[in-house]
C-alpha positions in Angstrom: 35.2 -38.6 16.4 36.0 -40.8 19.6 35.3 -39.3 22.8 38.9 -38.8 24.7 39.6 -41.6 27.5 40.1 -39.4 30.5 42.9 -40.3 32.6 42.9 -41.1 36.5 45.4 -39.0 38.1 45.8 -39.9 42.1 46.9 -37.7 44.6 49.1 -39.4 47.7 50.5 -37.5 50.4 53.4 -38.3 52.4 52.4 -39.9 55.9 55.5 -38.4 57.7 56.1 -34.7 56.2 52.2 -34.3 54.3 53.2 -33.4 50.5 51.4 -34.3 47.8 52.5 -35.8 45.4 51.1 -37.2 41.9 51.2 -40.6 40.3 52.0 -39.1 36.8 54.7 -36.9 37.4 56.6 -38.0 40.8 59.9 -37.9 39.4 62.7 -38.2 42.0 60.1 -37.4 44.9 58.7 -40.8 44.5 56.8 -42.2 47.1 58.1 -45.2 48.9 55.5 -48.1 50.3 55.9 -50.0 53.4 53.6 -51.3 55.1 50.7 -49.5 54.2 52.2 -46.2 54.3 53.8 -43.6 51.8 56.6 -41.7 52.4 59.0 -39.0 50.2 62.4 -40.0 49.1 63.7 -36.1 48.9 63.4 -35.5 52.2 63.9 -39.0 53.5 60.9 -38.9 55.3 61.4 -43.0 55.5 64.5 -42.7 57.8 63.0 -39.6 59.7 60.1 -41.7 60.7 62.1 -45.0 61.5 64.2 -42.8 63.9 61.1 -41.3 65.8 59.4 -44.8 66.2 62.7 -46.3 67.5 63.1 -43.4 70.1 59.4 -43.9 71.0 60.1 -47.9 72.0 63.5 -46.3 73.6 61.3 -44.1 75.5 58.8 -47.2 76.0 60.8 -50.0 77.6 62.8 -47.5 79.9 59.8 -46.3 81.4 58.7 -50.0 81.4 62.2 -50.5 83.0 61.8 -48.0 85.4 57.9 -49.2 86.3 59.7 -52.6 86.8 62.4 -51.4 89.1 60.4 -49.4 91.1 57.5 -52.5 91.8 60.0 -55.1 91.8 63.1 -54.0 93.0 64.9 -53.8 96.5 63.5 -50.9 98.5 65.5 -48.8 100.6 64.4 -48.4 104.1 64.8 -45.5 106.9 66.6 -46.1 110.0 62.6 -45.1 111.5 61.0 -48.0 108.9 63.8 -50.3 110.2 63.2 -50.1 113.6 59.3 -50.3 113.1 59.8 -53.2 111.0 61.5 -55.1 113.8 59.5 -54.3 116.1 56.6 -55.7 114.1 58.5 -58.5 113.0 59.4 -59.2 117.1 55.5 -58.7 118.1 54.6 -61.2 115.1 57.0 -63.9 116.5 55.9 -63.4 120.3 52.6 -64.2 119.4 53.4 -67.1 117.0 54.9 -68.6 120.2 52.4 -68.1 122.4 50.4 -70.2 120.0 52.7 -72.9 119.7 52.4 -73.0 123.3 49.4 -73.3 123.2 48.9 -75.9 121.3 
């Protein structure tokens, strides 16, 4: 009598929720592929996980926005800063007079 030809069953889980499921008997929790990963269709674990990695690049390019602003943008000054500001700006133009007059 033939020897039986045993039968490979896999075992995946899902990469957003973690069930397993089987290859054999999936049945309506079938796993979907994309892009190397495996997710449920029951709980719609696809969608779930599409939502979270758009709110991470939300969260990613405004504090990229924000880091942007804050080294690029306009800052406001103190009446104190102002006043020191021209004072340094006055002293810096006194002495680029004094050598133009020299020379």
């Amino acid at each position: 009598m033939p020897r039986k030809k045993q039968q490979r069953i896999f075992v995946y889980s899902c990469d957003y929720c973690g069930t397993k499921h089987e290859n054999i008997n999936c049945g309506s929790d079938y796993i979907i592929y994309a892009s190397g990963h495996r997710f449920c269709k029951t709980p719609d674990c696809w969608s779930l996980y599409m939502k979270q990695k758009k709110e991470e690049e939300n969260a990613r390019t405004l504090r990229n926005e924000e880091k942007r602003k804050r080294i690029y943008g306009k800052r406001i000054f103190s009446e104190e800063e102002k006043e020191k500001r021209k004072k340094v700006i006055a002293k810096a133009e006194a002495y680029l007079k004094e050598l133009r007059g020299k020379l």
